[in-house]
Backbone as JSON Lines, residues from 0, in Angstrom:
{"i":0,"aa":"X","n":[0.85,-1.17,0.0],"ca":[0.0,0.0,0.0],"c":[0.9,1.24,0.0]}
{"i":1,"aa":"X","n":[0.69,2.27,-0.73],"ca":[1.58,3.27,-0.96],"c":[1.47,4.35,0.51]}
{"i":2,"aa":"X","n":[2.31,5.24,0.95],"ca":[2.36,5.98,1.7],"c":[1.58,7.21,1.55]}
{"i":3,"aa":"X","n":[1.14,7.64,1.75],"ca":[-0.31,8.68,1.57],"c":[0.49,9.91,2.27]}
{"i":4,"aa":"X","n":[1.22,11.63,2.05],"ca":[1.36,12.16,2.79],"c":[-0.26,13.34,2.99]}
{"i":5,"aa":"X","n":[-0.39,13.36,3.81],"ca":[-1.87,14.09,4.75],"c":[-1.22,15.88,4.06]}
{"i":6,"aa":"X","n":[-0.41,15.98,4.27],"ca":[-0.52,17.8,4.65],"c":[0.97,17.68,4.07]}
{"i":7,"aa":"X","n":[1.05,19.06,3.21],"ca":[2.41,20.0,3.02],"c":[1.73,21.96,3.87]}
{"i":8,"aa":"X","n":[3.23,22.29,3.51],"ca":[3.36,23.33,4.11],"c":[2.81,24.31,3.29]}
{"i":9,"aa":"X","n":[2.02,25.56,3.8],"ca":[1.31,26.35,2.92],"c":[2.32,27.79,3.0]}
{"i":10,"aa":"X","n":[1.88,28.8,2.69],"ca":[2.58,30.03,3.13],"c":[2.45,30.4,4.43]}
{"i":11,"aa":"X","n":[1.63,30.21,5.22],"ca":[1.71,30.36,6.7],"c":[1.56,29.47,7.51]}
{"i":12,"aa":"X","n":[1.4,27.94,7.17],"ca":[1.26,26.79,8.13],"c":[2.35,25.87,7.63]}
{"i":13,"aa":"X","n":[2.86,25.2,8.41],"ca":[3.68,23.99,8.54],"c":[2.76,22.92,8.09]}
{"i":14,"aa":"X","n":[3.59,21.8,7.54],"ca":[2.93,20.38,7.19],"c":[1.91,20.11,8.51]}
{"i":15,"aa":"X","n":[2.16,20.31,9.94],"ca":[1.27,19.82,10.82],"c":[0.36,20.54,11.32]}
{"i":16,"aa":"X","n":[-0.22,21.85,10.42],"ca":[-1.34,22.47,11.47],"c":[-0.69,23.89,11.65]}
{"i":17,"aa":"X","n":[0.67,23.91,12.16],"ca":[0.95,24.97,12.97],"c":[1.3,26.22,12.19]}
{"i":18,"aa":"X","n":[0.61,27.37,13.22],"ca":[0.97,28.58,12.07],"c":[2.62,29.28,12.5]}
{"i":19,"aa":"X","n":[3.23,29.04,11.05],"ca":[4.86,28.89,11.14],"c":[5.21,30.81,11.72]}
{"i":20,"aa":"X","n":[4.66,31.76,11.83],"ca":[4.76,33.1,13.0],"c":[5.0,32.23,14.44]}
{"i":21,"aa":"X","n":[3.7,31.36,14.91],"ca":[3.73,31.62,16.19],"c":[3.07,30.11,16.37]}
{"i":22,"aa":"X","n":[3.73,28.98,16.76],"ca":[3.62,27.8,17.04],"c":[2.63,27.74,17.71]}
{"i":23,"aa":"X","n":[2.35,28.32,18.91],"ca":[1.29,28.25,19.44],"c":[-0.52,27.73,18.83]}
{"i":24,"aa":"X","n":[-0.53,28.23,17.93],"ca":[-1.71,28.88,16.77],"c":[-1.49,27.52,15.94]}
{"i":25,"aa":"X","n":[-2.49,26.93,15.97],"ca":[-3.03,25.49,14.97],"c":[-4.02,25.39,14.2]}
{"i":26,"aa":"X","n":[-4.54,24.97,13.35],"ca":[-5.77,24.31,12.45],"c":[-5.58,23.17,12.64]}
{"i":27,"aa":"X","n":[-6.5,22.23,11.82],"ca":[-6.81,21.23,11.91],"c":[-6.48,20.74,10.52]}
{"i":28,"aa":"X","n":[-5.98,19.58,10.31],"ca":[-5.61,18.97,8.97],"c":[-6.31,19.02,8.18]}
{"i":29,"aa":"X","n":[-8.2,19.3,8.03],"ca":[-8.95,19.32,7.45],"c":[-9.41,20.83,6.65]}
{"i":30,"aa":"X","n":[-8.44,22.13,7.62],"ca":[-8.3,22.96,6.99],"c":[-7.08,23.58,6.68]}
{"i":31,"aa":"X","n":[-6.42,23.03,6.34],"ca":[-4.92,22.79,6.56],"c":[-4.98,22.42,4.68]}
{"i":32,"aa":"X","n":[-6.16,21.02,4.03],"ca":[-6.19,21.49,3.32],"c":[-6.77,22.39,2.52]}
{"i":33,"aa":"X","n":[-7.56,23.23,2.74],"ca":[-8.13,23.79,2.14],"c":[-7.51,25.71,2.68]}
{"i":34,"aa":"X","n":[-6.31,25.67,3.21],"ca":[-5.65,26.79,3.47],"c":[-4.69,26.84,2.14]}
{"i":35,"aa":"X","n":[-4.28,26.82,1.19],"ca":[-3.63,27.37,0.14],"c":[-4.96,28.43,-0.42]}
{"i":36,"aa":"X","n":[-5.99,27.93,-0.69],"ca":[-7.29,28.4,-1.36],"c":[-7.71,30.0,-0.46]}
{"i":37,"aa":"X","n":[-7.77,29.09,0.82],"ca":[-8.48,30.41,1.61],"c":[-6.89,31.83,1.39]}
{"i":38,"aa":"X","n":[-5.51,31.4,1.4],"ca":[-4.3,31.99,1.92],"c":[-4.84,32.96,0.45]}
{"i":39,"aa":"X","n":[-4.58,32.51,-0.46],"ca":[-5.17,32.84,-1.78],"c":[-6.06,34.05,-1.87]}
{"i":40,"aa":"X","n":[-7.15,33.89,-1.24],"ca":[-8.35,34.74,-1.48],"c":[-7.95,35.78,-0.28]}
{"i":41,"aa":"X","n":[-7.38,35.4,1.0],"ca":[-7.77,36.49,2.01],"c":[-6.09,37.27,1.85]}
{"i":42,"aa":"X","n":[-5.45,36.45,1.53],"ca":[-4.13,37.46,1.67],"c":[-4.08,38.69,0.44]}
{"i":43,"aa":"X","n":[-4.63,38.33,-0.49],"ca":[-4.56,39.39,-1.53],"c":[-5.27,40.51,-1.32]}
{"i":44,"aa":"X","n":[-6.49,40.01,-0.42],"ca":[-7.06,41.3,-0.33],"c":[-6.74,42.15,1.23]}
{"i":45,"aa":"X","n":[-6.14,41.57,2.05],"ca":[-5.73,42.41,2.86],"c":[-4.35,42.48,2.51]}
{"i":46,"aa":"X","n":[-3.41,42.42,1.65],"ca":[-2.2,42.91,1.36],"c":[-2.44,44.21,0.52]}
{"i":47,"aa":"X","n":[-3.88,43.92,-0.21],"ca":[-3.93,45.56,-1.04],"c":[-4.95,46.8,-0.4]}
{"i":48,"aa":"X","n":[-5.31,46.18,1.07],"ca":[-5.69,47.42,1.4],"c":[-6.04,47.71,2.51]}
{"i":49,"aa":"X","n":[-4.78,47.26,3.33],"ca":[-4.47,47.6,4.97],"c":[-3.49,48.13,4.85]}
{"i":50,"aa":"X","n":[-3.53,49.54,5.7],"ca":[-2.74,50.6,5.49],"c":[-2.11,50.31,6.67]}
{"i":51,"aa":"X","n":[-0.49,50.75,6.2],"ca":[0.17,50.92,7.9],"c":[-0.17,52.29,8.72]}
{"i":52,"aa":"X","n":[-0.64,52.69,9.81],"ca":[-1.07,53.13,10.3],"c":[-0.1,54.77,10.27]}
{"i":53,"aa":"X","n":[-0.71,55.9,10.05],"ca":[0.39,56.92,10.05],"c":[1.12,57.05,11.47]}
{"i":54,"aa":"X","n":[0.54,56.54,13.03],"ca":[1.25,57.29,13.68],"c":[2.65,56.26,13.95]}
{"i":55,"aa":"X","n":[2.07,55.01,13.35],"ca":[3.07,54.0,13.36],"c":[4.22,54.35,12.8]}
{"i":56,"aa":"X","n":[4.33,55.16,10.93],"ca":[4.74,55.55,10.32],"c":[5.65,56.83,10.97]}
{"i":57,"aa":"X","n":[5.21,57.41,11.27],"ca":[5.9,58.89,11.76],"c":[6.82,58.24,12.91]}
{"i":58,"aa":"X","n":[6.68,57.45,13.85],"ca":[7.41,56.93,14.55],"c":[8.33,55.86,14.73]}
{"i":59,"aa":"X","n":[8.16,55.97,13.69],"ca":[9.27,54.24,12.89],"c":[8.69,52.7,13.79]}
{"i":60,"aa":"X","n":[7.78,53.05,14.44],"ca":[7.14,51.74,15.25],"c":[6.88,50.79,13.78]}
{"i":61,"aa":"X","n":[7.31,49.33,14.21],"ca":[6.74,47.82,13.97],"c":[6.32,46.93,14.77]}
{"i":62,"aa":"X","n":[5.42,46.28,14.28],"ca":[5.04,45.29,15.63],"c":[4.39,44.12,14.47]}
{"i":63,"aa":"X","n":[3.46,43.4,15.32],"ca":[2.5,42.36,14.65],"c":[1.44,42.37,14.91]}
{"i":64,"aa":"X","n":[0.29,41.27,14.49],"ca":[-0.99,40.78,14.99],"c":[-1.31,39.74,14.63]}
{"i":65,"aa":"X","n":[-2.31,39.09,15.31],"ca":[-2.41,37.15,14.9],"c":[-4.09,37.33,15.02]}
{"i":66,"aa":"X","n":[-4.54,37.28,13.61],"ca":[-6.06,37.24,13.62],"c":[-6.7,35.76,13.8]}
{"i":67,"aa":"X","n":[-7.91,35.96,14.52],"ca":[-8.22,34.5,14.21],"c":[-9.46,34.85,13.66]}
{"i":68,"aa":"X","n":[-9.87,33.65,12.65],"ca":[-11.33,33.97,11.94],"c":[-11.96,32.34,12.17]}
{"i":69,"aa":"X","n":[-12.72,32.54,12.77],"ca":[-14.31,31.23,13.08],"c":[-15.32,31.85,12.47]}
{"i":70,"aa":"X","n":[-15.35,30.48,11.34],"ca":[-16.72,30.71,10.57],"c":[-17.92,29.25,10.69]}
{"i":71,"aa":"X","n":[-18.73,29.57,11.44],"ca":[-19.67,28.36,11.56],"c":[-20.83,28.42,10.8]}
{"i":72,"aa":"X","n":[-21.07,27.68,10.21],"ca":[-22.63,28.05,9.52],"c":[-22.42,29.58,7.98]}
{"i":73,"aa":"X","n":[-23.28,30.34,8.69],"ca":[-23.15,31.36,7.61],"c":[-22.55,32.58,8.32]}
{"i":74,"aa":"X","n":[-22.66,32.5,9.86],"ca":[-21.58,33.4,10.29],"c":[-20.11,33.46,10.48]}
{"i":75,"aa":"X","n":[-19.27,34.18,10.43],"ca":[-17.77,34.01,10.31],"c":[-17.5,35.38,10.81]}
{"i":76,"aa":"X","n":[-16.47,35.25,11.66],"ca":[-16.4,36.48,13.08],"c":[-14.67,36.6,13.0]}
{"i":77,"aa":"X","n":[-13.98,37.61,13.68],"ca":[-12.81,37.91,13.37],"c":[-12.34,37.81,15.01]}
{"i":78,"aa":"X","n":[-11.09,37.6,16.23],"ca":[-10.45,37.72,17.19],"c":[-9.3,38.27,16.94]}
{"i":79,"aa":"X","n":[-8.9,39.4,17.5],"ca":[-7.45,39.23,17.36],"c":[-6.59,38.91,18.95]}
{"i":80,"aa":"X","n":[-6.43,37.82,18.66],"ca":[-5.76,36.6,19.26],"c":[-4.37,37.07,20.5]}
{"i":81,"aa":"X","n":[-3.84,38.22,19.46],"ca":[-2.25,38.4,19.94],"c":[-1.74,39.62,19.43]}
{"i":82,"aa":"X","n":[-0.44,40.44,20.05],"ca":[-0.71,41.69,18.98],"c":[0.52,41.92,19.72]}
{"i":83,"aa":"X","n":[1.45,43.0,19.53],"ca":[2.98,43.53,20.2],"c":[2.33,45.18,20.34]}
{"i":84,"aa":"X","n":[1.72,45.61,19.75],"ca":[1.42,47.1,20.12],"c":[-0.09,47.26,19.59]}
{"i":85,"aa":"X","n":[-0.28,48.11,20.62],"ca":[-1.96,48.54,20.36],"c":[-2.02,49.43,18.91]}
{"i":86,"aa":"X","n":[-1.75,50.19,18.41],"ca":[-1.49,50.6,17.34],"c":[-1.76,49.82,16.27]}
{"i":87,"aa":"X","n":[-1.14,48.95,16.19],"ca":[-1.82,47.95,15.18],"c":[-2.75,47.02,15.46]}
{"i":88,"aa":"X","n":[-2.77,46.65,16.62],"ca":[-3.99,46.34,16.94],"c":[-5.16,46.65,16.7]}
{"i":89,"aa":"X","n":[-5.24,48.04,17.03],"ca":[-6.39,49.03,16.43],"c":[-6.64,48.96,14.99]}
{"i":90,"aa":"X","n":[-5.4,48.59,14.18],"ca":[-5.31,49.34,12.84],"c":[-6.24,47.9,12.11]}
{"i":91,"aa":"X","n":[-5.7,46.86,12.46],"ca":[-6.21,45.1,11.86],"c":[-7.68,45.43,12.14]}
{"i":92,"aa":"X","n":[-7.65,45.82,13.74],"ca":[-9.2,45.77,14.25],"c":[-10.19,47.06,13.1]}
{"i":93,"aa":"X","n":[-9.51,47.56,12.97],"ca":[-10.7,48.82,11.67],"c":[-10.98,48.45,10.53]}
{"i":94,"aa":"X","n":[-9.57,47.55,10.32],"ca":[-9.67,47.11,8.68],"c":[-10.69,46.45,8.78]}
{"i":95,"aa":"X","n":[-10.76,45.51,9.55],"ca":[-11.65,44.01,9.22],"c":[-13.49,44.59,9.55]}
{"i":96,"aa":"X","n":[-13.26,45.49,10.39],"ca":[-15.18,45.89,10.98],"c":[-14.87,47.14,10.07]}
{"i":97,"aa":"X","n":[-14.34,47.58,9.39],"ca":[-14.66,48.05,8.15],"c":[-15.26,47.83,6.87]}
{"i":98,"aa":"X","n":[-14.92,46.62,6.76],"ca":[-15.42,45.64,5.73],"c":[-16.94,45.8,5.25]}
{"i":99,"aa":"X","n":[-17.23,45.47,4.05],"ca":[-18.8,45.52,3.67],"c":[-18.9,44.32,4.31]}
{"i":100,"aa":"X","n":[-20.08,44.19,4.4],"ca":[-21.32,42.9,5.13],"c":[-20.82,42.03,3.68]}
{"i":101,"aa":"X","n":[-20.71,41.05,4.74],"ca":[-20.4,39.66,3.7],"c":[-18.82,39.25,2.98]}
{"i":102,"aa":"X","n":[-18.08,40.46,3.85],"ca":[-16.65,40.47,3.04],"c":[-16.18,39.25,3.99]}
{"i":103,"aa":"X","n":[-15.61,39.12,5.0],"ca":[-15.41,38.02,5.4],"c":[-16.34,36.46,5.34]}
{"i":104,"aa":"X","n":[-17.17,36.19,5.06],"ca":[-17.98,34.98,4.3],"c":[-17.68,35.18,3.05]}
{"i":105,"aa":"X","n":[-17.2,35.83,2.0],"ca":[-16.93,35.66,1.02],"c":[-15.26,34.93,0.74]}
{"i":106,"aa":"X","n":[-14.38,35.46,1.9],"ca":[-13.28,34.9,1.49],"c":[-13.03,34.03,2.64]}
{"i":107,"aa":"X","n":[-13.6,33.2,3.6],"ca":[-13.57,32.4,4.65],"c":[-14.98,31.69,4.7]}
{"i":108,"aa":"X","n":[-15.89,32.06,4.71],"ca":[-17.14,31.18,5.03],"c":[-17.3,30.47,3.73]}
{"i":109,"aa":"X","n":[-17.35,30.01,2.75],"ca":[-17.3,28.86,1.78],"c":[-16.52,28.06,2.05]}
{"i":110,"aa":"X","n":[-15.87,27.58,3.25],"ca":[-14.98,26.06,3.34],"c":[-15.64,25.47,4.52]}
{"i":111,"aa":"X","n":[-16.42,25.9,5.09],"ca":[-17.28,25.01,5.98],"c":[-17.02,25.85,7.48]}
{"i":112,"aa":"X","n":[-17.23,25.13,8.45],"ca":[-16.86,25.15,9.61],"c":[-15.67,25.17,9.86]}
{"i":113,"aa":"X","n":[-15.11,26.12,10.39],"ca":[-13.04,26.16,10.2],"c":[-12.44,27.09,11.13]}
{"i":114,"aa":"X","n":[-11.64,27.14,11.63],"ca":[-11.01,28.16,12.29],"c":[-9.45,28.41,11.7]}
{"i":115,"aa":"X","n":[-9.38,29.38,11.48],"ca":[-8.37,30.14,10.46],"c":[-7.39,31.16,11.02]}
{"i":116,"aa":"X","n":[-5.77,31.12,11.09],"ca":[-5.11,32.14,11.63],"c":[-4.34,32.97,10.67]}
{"i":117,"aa":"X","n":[-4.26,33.94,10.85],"ca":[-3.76,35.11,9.88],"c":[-2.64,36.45,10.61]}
{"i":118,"aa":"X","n":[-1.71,35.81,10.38],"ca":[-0.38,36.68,10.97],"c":[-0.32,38.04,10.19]}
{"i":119,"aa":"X","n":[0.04,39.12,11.07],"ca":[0.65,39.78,9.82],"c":[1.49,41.43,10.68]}
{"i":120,"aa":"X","n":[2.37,41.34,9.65],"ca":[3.5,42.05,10.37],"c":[3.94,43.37,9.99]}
{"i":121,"aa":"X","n":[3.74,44.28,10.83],"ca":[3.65,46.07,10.32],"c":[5.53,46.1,10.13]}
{"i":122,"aa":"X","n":[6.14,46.41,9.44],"ca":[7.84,46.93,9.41],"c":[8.29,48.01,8.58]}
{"i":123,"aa":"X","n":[8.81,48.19,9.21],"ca":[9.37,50.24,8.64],"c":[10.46,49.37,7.63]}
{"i":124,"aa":"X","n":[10.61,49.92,5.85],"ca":[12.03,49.91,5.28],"c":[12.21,51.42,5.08]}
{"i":125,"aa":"X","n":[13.84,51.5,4.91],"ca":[13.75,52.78,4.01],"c":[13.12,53.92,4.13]}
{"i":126,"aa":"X","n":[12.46,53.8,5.13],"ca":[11.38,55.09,5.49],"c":[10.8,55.76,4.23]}
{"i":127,"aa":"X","n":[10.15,54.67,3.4],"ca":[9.27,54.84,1.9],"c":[8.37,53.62,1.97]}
{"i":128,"aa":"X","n":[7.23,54.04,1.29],"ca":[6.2,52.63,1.59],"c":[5.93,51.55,0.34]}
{"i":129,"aa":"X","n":[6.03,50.73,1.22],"ca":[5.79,49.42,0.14],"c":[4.96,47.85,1.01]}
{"i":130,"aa":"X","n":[4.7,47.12,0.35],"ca":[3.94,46.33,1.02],"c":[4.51,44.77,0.66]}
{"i":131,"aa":"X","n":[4.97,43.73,0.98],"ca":[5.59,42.48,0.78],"c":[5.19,41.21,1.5]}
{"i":132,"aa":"X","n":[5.1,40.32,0.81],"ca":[4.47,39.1,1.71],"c":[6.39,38.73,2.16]}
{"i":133,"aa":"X","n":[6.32,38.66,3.68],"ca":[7.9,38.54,4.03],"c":[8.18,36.64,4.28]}
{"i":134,"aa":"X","n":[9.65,36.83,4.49],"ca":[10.1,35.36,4.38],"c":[9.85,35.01,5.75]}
{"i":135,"aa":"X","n":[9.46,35.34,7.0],"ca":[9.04,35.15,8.01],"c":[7.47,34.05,7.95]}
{"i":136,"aa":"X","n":[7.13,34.58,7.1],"ca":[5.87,33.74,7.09],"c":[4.46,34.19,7.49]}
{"i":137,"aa":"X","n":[4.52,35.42,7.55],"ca":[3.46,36.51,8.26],"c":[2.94,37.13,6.77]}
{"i":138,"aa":"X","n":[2.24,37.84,7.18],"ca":[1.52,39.34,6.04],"c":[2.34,40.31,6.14]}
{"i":139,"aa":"X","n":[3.03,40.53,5.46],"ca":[3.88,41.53,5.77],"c":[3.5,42.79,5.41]}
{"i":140,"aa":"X","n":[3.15,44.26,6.06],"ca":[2.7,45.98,5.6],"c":[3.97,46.43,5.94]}
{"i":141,"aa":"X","n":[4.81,46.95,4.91],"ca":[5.83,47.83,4.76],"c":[5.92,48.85,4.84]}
{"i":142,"aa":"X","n":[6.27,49.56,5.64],"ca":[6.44,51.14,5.49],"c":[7.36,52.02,4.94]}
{"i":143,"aa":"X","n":[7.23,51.83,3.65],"ca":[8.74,52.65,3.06],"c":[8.43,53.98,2.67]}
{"i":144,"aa":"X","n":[7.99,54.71,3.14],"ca":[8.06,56.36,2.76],"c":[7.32,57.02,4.1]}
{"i":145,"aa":"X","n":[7.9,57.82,4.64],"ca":[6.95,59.33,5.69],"c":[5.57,58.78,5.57]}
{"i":146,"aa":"X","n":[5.24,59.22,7.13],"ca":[3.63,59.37,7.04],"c":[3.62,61.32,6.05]}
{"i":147,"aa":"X","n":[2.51,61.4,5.65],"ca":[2.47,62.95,4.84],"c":[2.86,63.74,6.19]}
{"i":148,"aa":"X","n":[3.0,64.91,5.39],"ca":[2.82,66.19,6.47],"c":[1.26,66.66,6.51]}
{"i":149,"aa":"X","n":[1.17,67.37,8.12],"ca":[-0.77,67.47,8.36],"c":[-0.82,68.95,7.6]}
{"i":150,"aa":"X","n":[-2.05,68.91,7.07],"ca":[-2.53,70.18,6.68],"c":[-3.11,70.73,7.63]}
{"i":151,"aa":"X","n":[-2.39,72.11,7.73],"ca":[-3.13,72.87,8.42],"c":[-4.11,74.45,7.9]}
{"i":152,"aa":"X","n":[-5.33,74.08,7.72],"ca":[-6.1,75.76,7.43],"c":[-6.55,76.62,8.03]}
{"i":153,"aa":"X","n":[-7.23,77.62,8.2],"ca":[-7.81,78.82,9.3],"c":[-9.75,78.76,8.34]}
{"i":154,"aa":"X","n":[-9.53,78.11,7.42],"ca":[-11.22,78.42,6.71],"c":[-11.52,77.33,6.7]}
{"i":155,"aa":"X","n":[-12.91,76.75,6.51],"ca":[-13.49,75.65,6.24],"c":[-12.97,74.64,5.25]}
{"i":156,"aa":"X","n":[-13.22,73.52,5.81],"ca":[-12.4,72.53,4.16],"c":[-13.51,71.32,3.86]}
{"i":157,"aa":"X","n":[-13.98,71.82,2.41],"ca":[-14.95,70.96,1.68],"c":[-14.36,69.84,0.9]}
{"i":158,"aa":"X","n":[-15.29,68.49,1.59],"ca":[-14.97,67.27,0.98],"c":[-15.8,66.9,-0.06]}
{"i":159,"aa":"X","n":[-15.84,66.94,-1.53],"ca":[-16.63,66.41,-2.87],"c":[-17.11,67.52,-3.47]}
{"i":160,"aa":"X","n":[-18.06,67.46,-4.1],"ca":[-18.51,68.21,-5.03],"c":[-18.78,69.93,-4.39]}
């Protein structure tokens, strides 16, 4: 009978479950396979539009965060699990309850019942911005350029038309 291997390593999990940031943090082999698919759908869209935070920026601060997403049924809910500075903490926490209704069931609730971890790591380069999935194994938000300078006016300031 031939040897059957169960699980390879995805971009953020090890062959056994574990999420390769922070050992601690596991799935289950059953979504383990179906994490290339989900890594797929949810990393692209929070790599193109989670901002590193300006005051993070102005202060050369980096840190991390370890999301967890449980989706049962047709609901699917976000934790953040773990974090090195409130700052980004805050920043993961806006992105995600920012979201339109249904953005998380769209890229997590179609694989069933699952619990899902999602690293991801704020780092200053160059003090110019750029954004990189890093060799660490996390989400990586780059900060390579200044937060702007604040505008300051003395008259009213109209937003649109």
């Amino acid at each position: 009978m031939p040897v059957v291997v169960f699980g390879q390593s995805t971009s953020l999990y090890n062959a056994d479950g574990t999420l390769k940031a922070d050992k601690q943090f596991k799935i289950t082999k059953e979504v383990l396979l179906k994490a290339p698919v989900i890594e797929k759908e949810l990393l692209a869209s929070v790599y193109n539009n989670l901002k590193y935070p300006v005051m993070a920026r102005e202060n050369n601060y980096t840190g991390w965060v370890i999301v967890k997403f449980t989706s049962v049924g047709e609901r699917v809910s976000f934790e953040i699990v773990k974090y090195k500075d409130e700052v980004f903490r805050d920043a993961v926490n806006q992105f995600f309850k920012s979201r339109p209704e249904g953005y998380l069931r769209s890229k997590i609730g179609g694989h069933g019942d699952i619990v899902f971890y999602l690293p991801i790591k704020f780092q200053m380069i160059n003090n110019r911005f750029k954004k990189t999935l890093s060799t660490n194994k996390m989400l990586t938000i780059e900060a390579i350029e200044p937060a702007p300078d604040p505008v300051v006016t003395d008259g009213p300031v109209y937003i649109g038309n």
